[in-house]
N, C-alpha and C positions, 0 to 999 in steps of 0.2 A: 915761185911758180904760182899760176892760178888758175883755176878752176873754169872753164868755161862750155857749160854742157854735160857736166860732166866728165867732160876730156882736161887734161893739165896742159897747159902751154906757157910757154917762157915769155917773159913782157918785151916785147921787139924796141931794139934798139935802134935811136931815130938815126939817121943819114947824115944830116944837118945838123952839125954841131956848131954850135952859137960860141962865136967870141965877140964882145963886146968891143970898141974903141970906147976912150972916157969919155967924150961927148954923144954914145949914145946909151952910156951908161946913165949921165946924169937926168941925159932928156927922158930915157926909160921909167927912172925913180921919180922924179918928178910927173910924168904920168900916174904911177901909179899909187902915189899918194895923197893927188888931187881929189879933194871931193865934189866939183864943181864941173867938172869933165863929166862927159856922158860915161856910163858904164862900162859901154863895150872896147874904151879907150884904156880904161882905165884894166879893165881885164886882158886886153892882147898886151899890155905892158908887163904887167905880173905874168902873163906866160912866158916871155920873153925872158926876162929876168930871171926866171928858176930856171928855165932850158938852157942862160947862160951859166949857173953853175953848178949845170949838170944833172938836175933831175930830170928821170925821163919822163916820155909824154902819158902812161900812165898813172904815174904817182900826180903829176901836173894837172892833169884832170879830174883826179880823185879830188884833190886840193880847193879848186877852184868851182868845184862842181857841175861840172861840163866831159863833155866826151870828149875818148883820145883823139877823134878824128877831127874835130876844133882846133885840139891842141894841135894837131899835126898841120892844121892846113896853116893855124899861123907862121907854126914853126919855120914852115918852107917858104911861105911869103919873105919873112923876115929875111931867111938866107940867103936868098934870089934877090928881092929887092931893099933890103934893109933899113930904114925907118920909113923909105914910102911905099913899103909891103903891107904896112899895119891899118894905113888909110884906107876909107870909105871909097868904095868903084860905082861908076857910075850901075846901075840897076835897067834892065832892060824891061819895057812895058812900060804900063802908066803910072806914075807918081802917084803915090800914096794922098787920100784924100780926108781931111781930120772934117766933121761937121764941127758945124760951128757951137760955141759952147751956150748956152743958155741963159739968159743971166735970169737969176733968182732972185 
């Protein structure tokens, strides 16, 4: 149990229980060992991967240091759409705009 407020409440157990096939086992591992992968690839992978054996989305979030509801929104992408749950959605409004770099 933990403390919240004050109050004790029980760590919620997620809905979406993750079973892997072996090719989205290896594609998962192989994300998430990549160092060359952008970050947030390489973190919906390792959530995936603990949620498949079985830690919950608090302890998964403590882990990775991020919040359960992170963990949760992957968790249920994954189970709903399965490795193309974890991909980038298109983004509504205007593209992100980098100034240009400086040269020195």
């Amino acid at each position: 149990m933990q403390s919240f407020n004050g109050r004790l409440h029980m760590p919620r157990k997620s809905p979406f229980d993750i079973e892997l096939s072996a090719e989205e086992s290896a594609e998962l591992n192989r994300r998430a060992t990549r160092y060359t992968l952008p970050y947030f690839e390489v973190i919906r992978a390792k959530m995936i991967l603990m949620a498949a054996s079985g830690i919950g989305n608090d302890e998964i979030a403590a882990r990775l240091d991020t919040r359960r509801e992170v963990v949760s929104q992957w968790r249920q992408r994954f189970f709903k759409q399965r490795l193309a749950g974890l991909e980038e959605r298109a983004r509504s409004g205007r593209p992100r705009v980098f100034p240009p770099r400086a040269h020195d």
